[in-house]
PDB file of the backbone (N, CA, C, O) and the ligand in Angstrom, with CONECT records:
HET     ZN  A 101       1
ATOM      1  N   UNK A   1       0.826  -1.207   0.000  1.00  0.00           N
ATOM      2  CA  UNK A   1       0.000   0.000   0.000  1.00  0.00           C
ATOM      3  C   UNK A   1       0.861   1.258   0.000  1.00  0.00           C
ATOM      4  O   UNK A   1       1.661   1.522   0.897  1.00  0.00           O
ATOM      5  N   UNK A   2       0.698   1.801  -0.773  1.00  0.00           N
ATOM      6  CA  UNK A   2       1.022   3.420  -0.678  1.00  0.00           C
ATOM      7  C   UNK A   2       1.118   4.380   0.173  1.00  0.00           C
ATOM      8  O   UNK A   2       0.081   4.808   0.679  1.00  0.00           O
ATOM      9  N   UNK A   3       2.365   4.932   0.523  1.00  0.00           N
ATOM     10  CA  UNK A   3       1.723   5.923   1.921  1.00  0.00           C
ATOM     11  C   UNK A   3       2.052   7.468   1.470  1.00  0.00           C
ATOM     12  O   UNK A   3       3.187   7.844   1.178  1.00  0.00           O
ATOM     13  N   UNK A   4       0.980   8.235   1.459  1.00  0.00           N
ATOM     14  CA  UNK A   4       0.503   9.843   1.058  1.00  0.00           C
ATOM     15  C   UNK A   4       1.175  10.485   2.322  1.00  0.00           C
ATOM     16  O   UNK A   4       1.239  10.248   3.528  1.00  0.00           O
ATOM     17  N   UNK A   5       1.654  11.437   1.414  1.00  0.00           N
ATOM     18  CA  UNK A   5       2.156  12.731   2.517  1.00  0.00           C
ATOM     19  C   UNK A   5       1.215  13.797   2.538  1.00  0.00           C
ATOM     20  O   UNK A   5       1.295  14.369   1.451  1.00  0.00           O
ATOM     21  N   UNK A   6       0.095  14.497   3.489  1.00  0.00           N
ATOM     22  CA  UNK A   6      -0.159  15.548   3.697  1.00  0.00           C
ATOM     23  C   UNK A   6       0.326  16.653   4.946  1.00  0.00           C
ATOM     24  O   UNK A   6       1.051  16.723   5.938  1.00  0.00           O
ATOM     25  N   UNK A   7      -0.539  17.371   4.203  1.00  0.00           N
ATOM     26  CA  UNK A   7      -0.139  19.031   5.289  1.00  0.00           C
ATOM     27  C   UNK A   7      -1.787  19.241   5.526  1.00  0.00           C
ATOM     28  O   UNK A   7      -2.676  18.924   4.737  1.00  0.00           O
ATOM     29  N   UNK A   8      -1.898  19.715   6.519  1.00  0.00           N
ATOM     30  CA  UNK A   8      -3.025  20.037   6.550  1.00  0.00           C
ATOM     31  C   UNK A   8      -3.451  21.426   6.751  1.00  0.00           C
ATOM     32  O   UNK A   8      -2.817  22.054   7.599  1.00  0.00           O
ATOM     33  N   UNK A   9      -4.577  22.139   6.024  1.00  0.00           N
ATOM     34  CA  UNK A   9      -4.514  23.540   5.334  1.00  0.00           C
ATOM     35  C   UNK A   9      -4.819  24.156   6.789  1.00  0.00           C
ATOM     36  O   UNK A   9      -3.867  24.858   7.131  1.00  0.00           O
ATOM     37  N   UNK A  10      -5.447  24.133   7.382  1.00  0.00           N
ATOM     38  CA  UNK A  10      -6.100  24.534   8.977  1.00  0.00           C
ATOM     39  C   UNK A  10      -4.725  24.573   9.886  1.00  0.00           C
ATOM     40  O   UNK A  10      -4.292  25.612  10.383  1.00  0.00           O
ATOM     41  N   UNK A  11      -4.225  23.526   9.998  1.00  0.00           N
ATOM     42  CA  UNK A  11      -3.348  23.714  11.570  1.00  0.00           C
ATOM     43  C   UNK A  11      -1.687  23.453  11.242  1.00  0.00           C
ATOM     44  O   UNK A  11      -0.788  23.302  12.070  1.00  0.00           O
ATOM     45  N   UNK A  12      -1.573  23.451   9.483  1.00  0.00           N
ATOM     46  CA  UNK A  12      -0.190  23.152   9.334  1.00  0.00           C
ATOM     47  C   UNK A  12       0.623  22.101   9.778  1.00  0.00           C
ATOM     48  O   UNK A  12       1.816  22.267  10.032  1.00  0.00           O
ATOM     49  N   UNK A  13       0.073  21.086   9.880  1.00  0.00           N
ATOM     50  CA  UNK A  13       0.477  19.718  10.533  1.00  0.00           C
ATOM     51  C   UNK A  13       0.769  18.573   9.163  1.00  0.00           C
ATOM     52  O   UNK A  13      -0.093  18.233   8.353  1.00  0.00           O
ATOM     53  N   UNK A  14       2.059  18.163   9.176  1.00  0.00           N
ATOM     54  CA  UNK A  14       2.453  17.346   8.166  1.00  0.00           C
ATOM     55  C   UNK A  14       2.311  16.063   8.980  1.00  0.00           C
ATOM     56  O   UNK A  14       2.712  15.834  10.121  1.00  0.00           O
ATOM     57  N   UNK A  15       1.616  15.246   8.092  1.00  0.00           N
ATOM     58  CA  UNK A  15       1.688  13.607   8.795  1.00  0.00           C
ATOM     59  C   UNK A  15       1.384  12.802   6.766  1.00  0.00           C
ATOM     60  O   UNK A  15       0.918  13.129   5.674  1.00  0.00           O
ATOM     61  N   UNK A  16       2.218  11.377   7.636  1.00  0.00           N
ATOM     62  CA  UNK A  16       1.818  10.843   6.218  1.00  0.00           C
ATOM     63  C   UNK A  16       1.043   9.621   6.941  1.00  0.00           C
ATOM     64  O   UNK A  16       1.009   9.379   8.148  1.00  0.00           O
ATOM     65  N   UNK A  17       0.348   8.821   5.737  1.00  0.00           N
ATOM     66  CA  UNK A  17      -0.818   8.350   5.542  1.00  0.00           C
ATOM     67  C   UNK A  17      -0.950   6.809   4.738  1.00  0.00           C
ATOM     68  O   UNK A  17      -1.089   6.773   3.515  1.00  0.00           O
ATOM     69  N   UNK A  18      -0.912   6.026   5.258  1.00  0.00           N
ATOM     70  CA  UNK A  18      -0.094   4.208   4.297  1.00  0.00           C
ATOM     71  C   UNK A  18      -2.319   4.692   3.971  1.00  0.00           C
ATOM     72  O   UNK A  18      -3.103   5.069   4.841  1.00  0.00           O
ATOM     73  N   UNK A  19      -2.524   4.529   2.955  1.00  0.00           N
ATOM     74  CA  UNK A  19      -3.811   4.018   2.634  1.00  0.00           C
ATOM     75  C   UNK A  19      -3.977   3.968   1.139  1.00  0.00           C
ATOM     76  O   UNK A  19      -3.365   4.648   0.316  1.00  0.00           O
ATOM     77  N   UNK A  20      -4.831   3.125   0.932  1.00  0.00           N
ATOM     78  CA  UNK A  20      -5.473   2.840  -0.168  1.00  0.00           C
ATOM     79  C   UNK A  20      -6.101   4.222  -1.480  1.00  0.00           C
ATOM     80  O   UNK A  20      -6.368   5.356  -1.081  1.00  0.00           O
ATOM     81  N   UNK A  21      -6.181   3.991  -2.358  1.00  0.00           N
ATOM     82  CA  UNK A  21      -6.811   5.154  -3.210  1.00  0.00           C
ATOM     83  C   UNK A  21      -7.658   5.440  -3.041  1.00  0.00           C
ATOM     84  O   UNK A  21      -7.954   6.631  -3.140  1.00  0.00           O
ATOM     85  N   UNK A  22      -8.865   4.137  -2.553  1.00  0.00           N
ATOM     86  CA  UNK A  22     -10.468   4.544  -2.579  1.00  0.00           C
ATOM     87  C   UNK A  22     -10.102   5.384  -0.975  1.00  0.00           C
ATOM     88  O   UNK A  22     -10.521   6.533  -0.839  1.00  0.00           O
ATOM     89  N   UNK A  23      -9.549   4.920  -0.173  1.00  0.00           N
ATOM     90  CA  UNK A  23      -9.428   5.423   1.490  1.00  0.00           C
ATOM     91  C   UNK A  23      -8.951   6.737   1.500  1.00  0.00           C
ATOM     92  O   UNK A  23      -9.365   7.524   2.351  1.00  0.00           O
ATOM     93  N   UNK A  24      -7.844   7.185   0.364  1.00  0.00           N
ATOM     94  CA  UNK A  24      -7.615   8.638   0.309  1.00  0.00           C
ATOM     95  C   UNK A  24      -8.342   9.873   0.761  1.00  0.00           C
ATOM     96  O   UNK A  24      -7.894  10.745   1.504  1.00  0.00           O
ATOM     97  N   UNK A  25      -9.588   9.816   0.176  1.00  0.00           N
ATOM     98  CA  UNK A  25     -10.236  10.779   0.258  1.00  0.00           C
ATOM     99  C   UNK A  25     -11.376  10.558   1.526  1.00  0.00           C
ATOM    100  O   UNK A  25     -12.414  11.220   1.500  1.00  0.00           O
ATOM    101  N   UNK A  26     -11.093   9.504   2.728  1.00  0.00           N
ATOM    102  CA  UNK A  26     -11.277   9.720   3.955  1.00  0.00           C
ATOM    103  C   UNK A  26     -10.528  10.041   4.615  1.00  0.00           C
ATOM    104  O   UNK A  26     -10.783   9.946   5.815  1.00  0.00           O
ATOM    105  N   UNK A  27      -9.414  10.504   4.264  1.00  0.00           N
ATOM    106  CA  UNK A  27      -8.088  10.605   5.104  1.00  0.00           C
ATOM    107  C   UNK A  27      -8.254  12.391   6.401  1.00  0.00           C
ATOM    108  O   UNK A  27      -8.518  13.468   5.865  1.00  0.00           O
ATOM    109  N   UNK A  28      -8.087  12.325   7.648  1.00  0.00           N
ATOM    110  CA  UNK A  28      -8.529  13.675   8.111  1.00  0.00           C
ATOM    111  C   UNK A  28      -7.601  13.571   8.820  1.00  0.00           C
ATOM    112  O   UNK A  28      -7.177  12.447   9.091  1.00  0.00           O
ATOM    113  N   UNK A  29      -6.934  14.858   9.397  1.00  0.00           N
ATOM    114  CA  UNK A  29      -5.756  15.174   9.791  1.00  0.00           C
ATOM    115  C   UNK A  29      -5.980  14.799  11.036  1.00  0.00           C
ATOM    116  O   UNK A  29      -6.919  15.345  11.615  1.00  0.00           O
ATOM    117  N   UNK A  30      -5.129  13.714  11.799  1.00  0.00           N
ATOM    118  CA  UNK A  30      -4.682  13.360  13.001  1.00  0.00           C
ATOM    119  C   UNK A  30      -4.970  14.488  14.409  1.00  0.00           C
ATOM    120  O   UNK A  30      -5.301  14.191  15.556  1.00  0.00           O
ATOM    121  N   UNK A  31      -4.714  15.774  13.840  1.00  0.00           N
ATOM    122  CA  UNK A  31      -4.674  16.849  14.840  1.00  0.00           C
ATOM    123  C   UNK A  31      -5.593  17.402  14.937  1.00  0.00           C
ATOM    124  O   UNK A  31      -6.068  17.423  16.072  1.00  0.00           O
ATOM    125  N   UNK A  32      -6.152  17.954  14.118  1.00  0.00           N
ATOM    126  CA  UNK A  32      -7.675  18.864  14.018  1.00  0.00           C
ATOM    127  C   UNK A  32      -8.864  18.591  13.859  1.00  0.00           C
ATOM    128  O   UNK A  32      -9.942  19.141  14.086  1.00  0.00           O
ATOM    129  N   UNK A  33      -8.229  16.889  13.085  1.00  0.00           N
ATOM    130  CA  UNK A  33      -9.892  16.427  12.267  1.00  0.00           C
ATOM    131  C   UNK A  33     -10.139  16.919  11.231  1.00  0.00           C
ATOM    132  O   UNK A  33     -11.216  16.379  10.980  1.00  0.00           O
ATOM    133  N   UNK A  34      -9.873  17.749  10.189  1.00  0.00           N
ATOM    134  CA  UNK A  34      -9.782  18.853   9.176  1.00  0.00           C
ATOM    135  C   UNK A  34      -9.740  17.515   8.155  1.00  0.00           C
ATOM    136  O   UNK A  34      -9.368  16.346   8.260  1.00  0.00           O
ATOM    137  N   UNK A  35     -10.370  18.407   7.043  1.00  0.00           N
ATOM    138  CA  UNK A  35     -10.269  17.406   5.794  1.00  0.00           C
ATOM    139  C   UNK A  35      -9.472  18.167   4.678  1.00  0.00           C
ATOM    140  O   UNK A  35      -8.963  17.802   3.619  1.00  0.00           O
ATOM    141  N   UNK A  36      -9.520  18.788   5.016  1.00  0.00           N
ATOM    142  CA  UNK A  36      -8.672  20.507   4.389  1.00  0.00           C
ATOM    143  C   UNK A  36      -7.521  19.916   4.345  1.00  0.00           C
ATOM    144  O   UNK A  36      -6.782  20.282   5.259  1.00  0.00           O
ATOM    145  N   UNK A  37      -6.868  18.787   3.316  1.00  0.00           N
ATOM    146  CA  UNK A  37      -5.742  18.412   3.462  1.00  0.00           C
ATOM    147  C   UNK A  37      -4.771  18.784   1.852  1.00  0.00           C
ATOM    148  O   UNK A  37      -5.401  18.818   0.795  1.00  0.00           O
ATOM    149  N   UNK A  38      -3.451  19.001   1.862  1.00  0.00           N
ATOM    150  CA  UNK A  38      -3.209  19.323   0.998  1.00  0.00           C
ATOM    151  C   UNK A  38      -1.926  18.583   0.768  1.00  0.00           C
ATOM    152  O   UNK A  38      -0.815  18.899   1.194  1.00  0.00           O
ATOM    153  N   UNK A  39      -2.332  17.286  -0.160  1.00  0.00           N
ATOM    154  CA  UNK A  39      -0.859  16.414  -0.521  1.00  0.00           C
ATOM    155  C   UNK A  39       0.407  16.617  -0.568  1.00  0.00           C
ATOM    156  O   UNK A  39       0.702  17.443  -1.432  1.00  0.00           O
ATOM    157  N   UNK A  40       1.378  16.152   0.074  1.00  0.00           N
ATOM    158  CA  UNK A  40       2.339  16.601  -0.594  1.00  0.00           C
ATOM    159  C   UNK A  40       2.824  15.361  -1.380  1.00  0.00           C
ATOM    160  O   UNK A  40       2.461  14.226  -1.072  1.00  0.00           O
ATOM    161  N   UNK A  41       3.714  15.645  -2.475  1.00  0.00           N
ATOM    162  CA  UNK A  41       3.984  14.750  -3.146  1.00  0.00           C
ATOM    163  C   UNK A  41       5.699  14.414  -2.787  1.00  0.00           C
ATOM    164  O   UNK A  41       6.550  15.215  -3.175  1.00  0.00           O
ATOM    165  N   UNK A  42       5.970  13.553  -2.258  1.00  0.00           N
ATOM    166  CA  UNK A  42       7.163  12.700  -2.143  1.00  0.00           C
ATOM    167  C   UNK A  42       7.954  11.902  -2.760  1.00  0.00           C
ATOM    168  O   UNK A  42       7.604  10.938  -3.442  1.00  0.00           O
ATOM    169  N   UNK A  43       9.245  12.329  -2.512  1.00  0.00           N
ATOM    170  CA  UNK A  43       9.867  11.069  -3.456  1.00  0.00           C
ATOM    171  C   UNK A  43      10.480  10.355  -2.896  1.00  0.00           C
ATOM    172  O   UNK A  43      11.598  10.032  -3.296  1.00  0.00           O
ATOM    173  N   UNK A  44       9.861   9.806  -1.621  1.00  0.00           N
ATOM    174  CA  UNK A  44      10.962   9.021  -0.792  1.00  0.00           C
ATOM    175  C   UNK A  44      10.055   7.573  -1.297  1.00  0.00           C
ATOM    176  O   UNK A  44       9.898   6.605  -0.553  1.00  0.00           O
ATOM    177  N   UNK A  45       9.614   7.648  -2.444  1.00  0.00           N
ATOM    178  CA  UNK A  45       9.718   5.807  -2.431  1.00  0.00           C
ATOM    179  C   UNK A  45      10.590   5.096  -3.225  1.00  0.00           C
ATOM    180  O   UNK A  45      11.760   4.856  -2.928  1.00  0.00           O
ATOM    181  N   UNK A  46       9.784   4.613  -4.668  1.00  0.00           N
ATOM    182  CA  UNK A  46      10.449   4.035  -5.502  1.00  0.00           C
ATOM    183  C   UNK A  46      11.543   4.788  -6.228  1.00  0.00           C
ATOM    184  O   UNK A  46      12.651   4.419  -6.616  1.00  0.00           O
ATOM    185  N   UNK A  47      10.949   5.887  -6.297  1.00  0.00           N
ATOM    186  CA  UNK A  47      11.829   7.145  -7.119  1.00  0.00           C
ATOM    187  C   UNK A  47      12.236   7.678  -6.950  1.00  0.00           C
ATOM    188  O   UNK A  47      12.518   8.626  -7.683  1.00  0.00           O
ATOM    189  N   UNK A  48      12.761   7.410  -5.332  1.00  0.00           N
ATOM    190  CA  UNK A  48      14.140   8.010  -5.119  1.00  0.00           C
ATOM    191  C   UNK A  48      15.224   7.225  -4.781  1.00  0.00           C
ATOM    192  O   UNK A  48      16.338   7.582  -4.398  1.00  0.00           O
ATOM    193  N   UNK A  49      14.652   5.798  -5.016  1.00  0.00           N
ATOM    194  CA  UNK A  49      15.555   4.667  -4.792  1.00  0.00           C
ATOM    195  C   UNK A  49      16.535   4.825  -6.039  1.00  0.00           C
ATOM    196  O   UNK A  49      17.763   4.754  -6.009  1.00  0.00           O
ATOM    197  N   UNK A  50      15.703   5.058  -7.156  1.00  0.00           N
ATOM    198  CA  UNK A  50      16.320   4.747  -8.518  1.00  0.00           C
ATOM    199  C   UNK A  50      16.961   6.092  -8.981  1.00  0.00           C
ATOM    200  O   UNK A  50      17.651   5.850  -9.972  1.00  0.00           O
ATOM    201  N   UNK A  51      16.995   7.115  -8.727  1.00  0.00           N
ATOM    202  CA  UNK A  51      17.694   8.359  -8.500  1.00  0.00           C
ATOM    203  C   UNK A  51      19.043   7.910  -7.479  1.00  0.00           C
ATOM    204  O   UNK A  51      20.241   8.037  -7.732  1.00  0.00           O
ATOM    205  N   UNK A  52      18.466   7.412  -6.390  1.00  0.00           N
ATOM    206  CA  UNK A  52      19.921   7.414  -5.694  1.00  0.00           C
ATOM    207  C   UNK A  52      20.957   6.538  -6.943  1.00  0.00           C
ATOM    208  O   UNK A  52      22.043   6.851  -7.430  1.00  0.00           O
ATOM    209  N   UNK A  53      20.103   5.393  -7.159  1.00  0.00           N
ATOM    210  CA  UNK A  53      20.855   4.434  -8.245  1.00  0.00           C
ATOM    211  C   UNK A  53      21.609   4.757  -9.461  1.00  0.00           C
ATOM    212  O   UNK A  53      22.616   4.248  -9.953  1.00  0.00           O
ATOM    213  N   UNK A  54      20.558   6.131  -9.961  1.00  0.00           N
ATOM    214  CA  UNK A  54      21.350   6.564 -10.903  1.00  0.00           C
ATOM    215  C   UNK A  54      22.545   7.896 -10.515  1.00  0.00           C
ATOM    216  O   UNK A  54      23.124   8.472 -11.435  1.00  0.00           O
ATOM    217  N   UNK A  55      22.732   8.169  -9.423  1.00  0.00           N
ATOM    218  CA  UNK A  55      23.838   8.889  -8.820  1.00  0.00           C
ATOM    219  C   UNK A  55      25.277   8.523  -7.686  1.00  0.00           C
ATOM    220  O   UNK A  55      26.268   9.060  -7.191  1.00  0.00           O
ATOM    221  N   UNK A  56      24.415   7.022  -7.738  1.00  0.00           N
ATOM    222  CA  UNK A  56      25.419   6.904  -6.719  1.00  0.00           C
ATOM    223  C   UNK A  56      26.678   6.216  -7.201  1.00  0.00           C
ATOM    224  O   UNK A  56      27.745   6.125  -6.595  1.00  0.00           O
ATOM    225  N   UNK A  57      26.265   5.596  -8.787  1.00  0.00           N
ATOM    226  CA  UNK A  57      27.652   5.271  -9.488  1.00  0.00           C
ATOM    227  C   UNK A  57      28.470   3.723  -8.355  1.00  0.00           C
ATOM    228  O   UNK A  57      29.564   3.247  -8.658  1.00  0.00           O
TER     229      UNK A  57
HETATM  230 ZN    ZN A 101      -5.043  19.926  11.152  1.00  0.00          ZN2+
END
């Protein structure tokens, strides 16, 4: 499973999130309850494995 990085627009609280696609869009910020969430997009998975790969020579 995938895990989503948000911020959340209300209280500025970054948390990430292992869930499903359909579960995404239940996802509410740990701190506030806010749904006001605003993805961030990460590259700490696959694609930065293969970046390190292609730099680390
Ligand atoms: Zn919040």
């Amino acid at each position: 499973m995938p895990v989503y990085e948000f911020k959340c627009k209300k209280c500025n609280t970054d948390f990430s999130k292992k869930s499903s696609m359909a579960e995404k869009k239940y996802i509410k910020c740990p701190k506030c309850d806010s749904k006001e969430l605003k993805e961030n997009f990460t590259t700490n998975t696959s694609c930065s494995l293969f970046a390190k790969r292609l730099s680390g020579g």
